[in-house]
N, C-alpha and C positions, 0 to 999 in steps of 0.2 A: 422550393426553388431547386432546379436543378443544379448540377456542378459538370461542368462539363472541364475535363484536361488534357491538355496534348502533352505529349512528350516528346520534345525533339533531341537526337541527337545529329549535332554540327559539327562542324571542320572546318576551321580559315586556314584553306591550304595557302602556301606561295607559289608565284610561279616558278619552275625549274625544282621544285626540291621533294624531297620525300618528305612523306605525313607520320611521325611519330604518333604511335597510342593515346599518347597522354595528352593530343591536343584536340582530340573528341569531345566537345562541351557537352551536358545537359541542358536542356532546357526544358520546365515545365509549367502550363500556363492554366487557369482555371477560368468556365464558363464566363462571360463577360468582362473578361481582362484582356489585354493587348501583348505580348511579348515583344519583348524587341532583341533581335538578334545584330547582331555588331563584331565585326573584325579589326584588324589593326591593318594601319596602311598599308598598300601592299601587298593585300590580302583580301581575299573574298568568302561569301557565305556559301559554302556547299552542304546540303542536307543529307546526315548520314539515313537518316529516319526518322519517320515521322507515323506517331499515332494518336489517333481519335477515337478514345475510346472510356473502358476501366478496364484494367487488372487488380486494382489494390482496392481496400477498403478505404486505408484511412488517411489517401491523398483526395484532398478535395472536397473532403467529406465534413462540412462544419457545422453539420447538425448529429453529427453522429449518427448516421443513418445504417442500421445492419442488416435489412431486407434490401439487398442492392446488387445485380448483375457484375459479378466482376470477371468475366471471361467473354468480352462484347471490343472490339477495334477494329479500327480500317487501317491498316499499318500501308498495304500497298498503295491505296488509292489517295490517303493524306501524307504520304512521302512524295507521292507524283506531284498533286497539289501544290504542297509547301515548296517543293521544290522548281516548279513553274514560278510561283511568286517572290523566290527570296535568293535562288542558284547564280552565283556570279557578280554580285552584288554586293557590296563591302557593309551595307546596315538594308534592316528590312524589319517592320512590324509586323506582326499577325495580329488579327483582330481574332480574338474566338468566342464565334457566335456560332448556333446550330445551322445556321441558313449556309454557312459557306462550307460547311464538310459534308459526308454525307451521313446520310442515316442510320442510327443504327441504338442497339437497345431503350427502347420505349421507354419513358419514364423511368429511368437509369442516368442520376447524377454523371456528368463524363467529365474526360477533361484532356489536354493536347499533352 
């Protein structure tokens, strides 16, 4: 079974104010799971970043798998994505299935 994970990072900014550091979320979601992002009244989802890919081993990885691609992401093109689907928007699910990102290292666990 593959693993596939994204890693988002978000911000529910306000309107009129500045964005402090510390309110940068992580988000990260593995192959056939759902994420769901959510702000607080008031407030909406803005995508700081977004990837589809691996970098690490032993996110995602529940077979312990150590023949595995971990330098493979689409960081520009699942930030565009994510952020088409979820920018502006106070709660937003992602589904993460391989059909909706794009392609990218073959037979290489991933994940959002």
């Amino acid at each position: 079974m593959k693993t596939i994970l994204i890693i988002l990072l978000v911000i529910c900014p306000v309107l009129g104010q500045s964005i402090p550091d510390s309110a940068v979320q992580t988000v990260i979601g593995c192959e056939n799971t759902t994420i769901s992002l959510s702000c607080p009244v008031a407030s909406y989802v803005s995508i700081v970043r977004a990837n589809y890919g691996r970098f690490a081993m032993a996110v995602c990885n529940h077979h312990v798998d150590l023949d595995i691609q971990t330098d493979c992401g689409t960081e520009e093109v699942t930030t565009a994505l994510i952020g088409k689907m979820c920018d502006k928007l106070s709660f937003c699910n992602v589904q993460i299935i391989s059909s909706v990102f794009p392609p990218v290292c073959p037979d290489t666990p991933k994940y959002l």
